[in-house]
Backbone as ProteinMPNN parsed JSONL, in Angstrom:
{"seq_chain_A": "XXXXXXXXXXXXXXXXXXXXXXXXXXXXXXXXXXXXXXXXXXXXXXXXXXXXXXXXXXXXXXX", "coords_chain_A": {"N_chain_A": [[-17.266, 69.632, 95.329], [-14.154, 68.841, 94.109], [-11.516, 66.697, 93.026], [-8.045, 65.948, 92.676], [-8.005, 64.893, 90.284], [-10.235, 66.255, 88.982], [-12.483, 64.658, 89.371], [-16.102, 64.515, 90.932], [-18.231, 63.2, 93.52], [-20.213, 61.731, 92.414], [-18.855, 60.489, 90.532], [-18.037, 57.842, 88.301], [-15.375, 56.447, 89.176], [-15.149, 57.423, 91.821], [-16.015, 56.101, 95.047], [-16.967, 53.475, 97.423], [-14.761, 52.704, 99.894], [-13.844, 50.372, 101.956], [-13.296, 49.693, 105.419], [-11.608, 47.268, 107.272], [-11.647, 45.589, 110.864], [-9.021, 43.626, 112.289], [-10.951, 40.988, 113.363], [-13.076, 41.682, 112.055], [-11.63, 41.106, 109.424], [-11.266, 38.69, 109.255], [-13.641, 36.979, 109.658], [-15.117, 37.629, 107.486], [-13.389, 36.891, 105.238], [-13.772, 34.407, 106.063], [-16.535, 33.817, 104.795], [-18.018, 35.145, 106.382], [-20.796, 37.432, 106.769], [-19.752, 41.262, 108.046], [-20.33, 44.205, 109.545], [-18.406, 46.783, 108.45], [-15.667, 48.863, 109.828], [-15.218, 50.913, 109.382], [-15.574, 53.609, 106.458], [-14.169, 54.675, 103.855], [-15.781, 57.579, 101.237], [-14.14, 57.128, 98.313], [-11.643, 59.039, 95.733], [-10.524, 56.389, 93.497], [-8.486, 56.547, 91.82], [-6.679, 58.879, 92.502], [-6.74, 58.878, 94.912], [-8.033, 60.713, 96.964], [-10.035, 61.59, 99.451], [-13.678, 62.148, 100.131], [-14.978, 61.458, 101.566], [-15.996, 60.707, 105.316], [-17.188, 57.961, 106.666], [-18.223, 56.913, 109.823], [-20.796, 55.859, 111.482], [-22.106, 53.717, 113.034], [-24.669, 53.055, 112.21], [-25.274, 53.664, 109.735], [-22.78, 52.311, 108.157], [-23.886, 50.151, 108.698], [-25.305, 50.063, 105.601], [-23.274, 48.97, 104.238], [-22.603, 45.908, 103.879]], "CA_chain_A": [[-15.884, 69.415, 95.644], [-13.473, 67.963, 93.086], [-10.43, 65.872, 93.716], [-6.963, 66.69, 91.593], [-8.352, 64.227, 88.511], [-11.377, 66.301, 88.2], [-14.086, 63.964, 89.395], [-17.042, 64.336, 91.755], [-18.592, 62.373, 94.033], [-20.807, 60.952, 91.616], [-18.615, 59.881, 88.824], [-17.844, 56.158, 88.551], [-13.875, 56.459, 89.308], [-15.432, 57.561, 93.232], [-16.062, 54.369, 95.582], [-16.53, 53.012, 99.029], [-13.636, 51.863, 100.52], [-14.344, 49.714, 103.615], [-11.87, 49.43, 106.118], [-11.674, 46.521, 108.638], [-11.027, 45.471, 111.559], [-8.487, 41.938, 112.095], [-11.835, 40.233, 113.328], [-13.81, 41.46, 110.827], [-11.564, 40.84, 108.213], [-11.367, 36.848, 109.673], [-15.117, 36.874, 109.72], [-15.28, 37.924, 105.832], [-12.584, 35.396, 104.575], [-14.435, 32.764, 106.33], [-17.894, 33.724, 104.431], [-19.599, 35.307, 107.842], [-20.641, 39.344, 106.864], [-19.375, 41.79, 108.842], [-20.134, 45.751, 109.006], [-17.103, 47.473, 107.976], [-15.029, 49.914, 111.23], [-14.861, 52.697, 108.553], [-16.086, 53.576, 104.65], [-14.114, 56.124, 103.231], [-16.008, 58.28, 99.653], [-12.779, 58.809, 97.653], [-11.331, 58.805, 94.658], [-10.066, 55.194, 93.029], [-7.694, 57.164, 90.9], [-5.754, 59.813, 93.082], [-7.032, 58.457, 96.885], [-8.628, 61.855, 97.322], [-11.493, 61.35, 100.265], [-14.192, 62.771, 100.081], [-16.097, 61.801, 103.495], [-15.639, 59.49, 105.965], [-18.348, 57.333, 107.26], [-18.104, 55.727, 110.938], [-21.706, 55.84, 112.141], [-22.706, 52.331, 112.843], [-26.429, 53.208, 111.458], [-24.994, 54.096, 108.346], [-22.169, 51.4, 107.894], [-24.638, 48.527, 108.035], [-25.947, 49.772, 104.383], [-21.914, 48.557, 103.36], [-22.407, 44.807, 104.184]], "C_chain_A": [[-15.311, 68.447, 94.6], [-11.911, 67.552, 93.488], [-9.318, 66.398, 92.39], [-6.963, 66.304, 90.335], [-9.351, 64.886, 88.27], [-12.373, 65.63, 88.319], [-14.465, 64.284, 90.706], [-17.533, 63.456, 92.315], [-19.426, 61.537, 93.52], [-20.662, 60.363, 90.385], [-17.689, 58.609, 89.405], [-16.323, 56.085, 89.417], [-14.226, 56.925, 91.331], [-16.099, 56.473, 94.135], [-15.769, 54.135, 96.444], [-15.511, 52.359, 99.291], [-13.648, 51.16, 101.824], [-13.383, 49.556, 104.106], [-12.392, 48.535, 107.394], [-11.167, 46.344, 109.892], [-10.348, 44.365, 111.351], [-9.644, 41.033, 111.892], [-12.756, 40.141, 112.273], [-13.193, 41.142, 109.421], [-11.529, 38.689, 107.786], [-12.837, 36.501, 109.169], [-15.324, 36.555, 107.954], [-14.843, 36.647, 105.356], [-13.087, 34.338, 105.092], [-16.167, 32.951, 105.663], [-19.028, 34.465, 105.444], [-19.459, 37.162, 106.98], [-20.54, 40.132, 107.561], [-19.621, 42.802, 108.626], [-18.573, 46.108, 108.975], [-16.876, 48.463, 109.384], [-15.512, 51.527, 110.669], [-15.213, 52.567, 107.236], [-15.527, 54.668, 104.576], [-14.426, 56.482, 101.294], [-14.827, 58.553, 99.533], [-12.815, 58.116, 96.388], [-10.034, 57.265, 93.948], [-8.558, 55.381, 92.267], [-6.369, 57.583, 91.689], [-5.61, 59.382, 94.789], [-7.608, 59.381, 97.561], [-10.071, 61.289, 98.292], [-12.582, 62.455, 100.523], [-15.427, 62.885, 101.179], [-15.711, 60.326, 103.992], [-17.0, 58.863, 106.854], [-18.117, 56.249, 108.616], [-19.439, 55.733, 112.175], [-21.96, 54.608, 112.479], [-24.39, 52.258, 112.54], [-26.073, 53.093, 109.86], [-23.623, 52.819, 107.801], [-22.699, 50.013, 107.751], [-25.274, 48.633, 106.627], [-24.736, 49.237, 103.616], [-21.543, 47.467, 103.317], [-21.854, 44.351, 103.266]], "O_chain_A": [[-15.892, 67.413, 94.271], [-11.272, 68.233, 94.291], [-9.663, 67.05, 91.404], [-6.353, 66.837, 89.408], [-9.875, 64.462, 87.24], [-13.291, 65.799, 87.516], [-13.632, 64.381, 91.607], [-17.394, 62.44, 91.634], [-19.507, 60.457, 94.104], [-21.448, 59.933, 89.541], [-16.993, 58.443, 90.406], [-16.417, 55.498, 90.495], [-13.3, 56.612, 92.079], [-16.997, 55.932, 93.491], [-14.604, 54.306, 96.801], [-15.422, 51.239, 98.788], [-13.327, 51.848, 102.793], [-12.404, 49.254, 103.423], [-13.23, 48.854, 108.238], [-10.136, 46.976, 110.12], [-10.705, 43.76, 110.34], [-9.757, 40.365, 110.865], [-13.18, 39.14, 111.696], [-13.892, 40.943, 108.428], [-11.658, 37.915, 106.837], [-13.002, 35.704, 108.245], [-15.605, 35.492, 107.401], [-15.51, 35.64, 105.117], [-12.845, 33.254, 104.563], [-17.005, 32.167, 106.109], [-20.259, 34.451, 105.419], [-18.454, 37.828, 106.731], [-21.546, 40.027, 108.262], [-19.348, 43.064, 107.455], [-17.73, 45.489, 109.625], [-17.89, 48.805, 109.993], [-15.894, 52.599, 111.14], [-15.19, 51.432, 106.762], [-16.042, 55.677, 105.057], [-13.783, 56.015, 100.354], [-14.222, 59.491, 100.052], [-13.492, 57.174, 95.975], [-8.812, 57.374, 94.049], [-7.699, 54.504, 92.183], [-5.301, 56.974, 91.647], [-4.681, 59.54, 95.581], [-7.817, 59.153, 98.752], [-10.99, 60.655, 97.774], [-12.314, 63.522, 101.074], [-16.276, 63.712, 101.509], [-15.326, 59.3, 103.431], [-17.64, 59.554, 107.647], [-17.888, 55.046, 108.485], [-19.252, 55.647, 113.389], [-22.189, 54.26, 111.32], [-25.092, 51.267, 112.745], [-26.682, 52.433, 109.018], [-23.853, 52.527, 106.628], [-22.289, 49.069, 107.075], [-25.803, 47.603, 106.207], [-24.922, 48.998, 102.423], [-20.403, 47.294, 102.886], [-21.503, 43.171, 103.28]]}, "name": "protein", "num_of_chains": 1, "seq": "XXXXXXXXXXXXXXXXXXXXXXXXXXXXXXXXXXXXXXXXXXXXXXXXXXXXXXXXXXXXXXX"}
């Protein structure tokens, strides 16, 4: 799958995007680590997503 610039999920310009919650974003700015609500694969470039990640198994590798 390719996004409207032409890149794949494995070319540099593609990149977790973590999305917080309020608390967790308090947590962060005070130094504490928090798993992320949501990670969306997209594109840095265009915003193209390319998967969305909200397992909580799989969001603790996004600390």
């Amino acid at each position: 799958m390719k996004c409207e610039d032409g890149y794949t999920r494995g070319d540099p310009w593609v990149v977790p995007v973590r999305k917080y919650s309020f608390w967790g974003w308090l947590l962060m700015s005070s130094g504490i680590s928090h798993p992320p609500n949501q990670v969306n694969i997209e594109c840095d470039k265009c915003g193209f997503v390319f998967e969305t990640i909200s397992e909580r198994k799989e969001l603790l590798k996004y600390l």
